[in-house]
C-alpha positions in Angstrom: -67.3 14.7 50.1 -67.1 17.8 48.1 -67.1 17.5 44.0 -66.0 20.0 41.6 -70.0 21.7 40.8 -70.0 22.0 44.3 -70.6 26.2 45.5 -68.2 27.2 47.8 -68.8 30.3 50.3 -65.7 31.8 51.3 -65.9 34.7 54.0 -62.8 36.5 55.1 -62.0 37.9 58.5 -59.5 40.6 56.8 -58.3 41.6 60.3 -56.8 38.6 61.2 -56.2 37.1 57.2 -52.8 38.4 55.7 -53.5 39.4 52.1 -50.6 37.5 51.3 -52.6 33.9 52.0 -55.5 35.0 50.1 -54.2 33.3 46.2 -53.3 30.3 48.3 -56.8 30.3 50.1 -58.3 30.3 46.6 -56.1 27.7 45.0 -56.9 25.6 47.7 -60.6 26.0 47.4 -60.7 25.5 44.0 -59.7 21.7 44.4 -63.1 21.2 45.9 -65.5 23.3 43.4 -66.0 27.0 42.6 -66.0 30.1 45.3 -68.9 31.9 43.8 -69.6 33.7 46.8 -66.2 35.6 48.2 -66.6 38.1 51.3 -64.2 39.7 52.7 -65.3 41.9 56.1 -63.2 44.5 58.0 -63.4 48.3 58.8 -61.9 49.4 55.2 -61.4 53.2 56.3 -58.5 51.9 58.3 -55.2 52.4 56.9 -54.0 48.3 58.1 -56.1 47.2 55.7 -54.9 49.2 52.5 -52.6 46.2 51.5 -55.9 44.5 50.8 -57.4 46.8 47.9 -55.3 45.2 45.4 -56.5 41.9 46.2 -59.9 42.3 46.5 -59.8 43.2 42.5 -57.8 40.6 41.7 -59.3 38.2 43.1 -62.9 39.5 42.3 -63.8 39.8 46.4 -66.3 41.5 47.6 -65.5 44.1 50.3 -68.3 43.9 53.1 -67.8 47.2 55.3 -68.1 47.4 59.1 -67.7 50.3 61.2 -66.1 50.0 64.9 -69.1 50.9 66.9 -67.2 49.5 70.4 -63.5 49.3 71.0 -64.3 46.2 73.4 -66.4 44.5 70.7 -64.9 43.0 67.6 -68.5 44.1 64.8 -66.9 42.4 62.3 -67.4 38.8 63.8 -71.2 39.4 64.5 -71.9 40.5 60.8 -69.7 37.5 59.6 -71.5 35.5 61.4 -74.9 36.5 60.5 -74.1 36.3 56.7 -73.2 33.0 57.1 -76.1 31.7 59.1 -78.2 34.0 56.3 -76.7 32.0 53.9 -77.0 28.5 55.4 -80.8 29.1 55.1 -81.6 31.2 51.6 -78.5 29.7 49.8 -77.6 26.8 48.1 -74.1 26.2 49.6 -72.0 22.8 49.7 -69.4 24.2 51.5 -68.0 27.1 54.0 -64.9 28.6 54.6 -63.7 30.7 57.4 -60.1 32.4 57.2 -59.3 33.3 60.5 -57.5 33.2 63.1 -60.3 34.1 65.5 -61.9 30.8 67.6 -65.0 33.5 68.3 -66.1 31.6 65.1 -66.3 27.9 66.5 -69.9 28.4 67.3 -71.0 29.0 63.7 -68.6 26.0 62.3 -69.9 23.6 64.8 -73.4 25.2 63.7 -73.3 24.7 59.6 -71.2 21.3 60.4 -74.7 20.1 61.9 -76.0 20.7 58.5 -74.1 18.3 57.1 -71.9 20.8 55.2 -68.1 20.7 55.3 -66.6 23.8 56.0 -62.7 24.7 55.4 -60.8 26.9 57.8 -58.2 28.9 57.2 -55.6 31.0 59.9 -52.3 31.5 61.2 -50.6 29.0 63.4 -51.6 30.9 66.2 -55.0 30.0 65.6 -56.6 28.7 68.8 -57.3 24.9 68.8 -61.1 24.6 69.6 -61.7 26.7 66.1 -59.1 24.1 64.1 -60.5 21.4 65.6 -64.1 22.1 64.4 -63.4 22.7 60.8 -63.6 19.9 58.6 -60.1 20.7 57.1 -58.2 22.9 58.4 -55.0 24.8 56.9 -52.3 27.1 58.6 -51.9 30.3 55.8 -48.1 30.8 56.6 -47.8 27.3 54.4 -49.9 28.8 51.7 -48.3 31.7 51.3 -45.1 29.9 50.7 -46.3 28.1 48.1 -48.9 30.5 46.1 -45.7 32.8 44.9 -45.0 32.3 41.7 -42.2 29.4 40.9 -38.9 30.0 40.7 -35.7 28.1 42.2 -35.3 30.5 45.1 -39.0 29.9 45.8 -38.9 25.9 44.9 -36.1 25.8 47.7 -38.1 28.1 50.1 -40.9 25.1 49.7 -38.9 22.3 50.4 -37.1 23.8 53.7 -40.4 23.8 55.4 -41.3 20.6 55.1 -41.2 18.2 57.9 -38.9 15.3 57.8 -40.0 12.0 58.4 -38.1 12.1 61.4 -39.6 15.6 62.3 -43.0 13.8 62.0 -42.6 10.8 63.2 -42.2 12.6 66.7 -45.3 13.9 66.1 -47.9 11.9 68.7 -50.9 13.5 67.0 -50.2 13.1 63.9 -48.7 9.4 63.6 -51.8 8.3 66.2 -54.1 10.0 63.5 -52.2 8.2 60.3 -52.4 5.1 62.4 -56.2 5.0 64.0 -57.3 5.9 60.0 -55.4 2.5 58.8 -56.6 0.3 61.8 -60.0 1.4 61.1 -60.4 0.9 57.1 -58.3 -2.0 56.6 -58.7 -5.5 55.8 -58.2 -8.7 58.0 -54.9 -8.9 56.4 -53.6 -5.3 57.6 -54.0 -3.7 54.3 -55.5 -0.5 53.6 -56.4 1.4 51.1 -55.2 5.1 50.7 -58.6 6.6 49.2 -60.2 4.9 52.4 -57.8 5.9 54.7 -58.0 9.7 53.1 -61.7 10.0 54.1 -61.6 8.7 57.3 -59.3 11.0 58.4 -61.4 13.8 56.2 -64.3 12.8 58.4 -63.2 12.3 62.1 -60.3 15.1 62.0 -59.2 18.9 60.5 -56.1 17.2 59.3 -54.4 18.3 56.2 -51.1 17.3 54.4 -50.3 20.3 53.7 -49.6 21.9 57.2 -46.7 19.6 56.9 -45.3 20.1 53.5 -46.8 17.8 51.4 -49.3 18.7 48.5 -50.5 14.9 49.0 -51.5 12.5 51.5 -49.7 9.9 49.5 -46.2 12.1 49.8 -46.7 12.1 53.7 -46.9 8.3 54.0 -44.3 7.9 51.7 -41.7 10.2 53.8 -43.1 9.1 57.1 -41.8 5.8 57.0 -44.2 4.1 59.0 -46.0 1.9 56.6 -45.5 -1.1 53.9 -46.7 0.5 51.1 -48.6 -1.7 47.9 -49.3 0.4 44.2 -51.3 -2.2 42.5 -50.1 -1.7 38.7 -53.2 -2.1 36.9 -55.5 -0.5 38.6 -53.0 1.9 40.6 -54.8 1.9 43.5 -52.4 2.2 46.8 -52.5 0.4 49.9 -50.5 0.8 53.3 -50.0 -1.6 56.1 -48.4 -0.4 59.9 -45.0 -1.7 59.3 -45.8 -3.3 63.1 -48.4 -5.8 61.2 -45.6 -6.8 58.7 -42.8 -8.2 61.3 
């Protein structure tokens, strides 16, 4: 479980990233320690990148160039991957990130996971599944770039439209069998559970994040979900759910 001193490497597939997710990206990252190292790689003579000068400034990124040397071969990907496998072994890293949309990186997730070193991903929802599935976390960019704008009521109500309904997830087989395996497996012989327990269970055995469905909080999901008794323990204000199936 990452802590707040922990180094965070963050490498950037800038042909398949829109600069509009990068701030978001960031923000993200920064719950989980500092991004020291920040790559982003792409062919920068090429005119679809422009939009991402700006950012790269901002944002204090450094651009990593790569020339096209085969139309049928994506260069960018092989020198991404070999700075991250560099890294792996000359650098202390706690923790990856890929933002992609590309599964041609699976291989070297699945590789630094084997390490023992958690590793965010980051891509559209378009991203294929193998590559979500072996991130640690993993977090569609269309939700991030909704919510890294600057506040303001048109933006506030932009947020709030996206989110899924408890209804909405509810019908959502993968998700309510993930919410419901994580309680069966950390609670008590009375059904309880506690939310911090439940949280890194699902941290471990999935790439789920609360955020691909609205909610800046696992907490907020449960809550809207409506699946589960839910217990807030006043003194020490740790939660705990139960399966409302327990309960009756």
């Amino acid at each position: 479980m990452t802590t707040k001193e922990d180094h965070i490497a963050l490498f950037i597939d800038s042909d398949n990233i829109s600069h509009k997710a990068i701030e978001g990206i960031i923000n993200e990252l920064s719950k989980y320690g500092v991004v020291n190292i920040r790559q982003a790689y792409g062919n920068w003579t090429k005119d679809n990148l422009k939009n991402w000068e700006e950012k790269l400034l901002e944002f204090a990124i450094k651009p990593i160039q790569q020339f096209d040397y085969s139309k049928n071969k994506n260069a960018t990907d092989i020198l991404m991957t070999i700075d991250a496998i560099d890294l792996l072994h000359t650098k202390r890293i706690d923790a990856f990130a890929f933002a992609t949309s590309d599964s041609d990186f699976t291989p070297v997730v699945m590789r630094v996971q084997a390490e023992g070193i958690k590793v965010f991903g980051f891509g559209e929802k378009k991203t294929p599944k193998p590559f979500m599935a072996a991130c640690s976390q993993f977090i569609f960019t269309e939700k991030l770039m909704k919510t890294s704008v600057q506040h303001s009521e048109k933006n506030d109500l932009q947020t709030v439209t996206t989110r899924k309904t408890g209804k909405q997830m509810r019908s959502d087989t993968w998700l309510v069998n993930v919410l419901r395996t994580a309680v069966e497996q950390t609670m008590d012989e009375d059904g309880w559970a506690n939310l911090a327990d439940i949280g890194q269970y699902i941290n471990n055995s999935t790439s789920f994040s609360p955020i691909n469905f609205g909610y800046k909080k696992l907490s907020n999901l449960i809550n809207e979900i409506d699946l589960f008794d839910i217990y807030l323990d006043e003194s020490s204000k740790i939660m705990s759910i139960r399966d409302k199936r327990k309960g009756n």
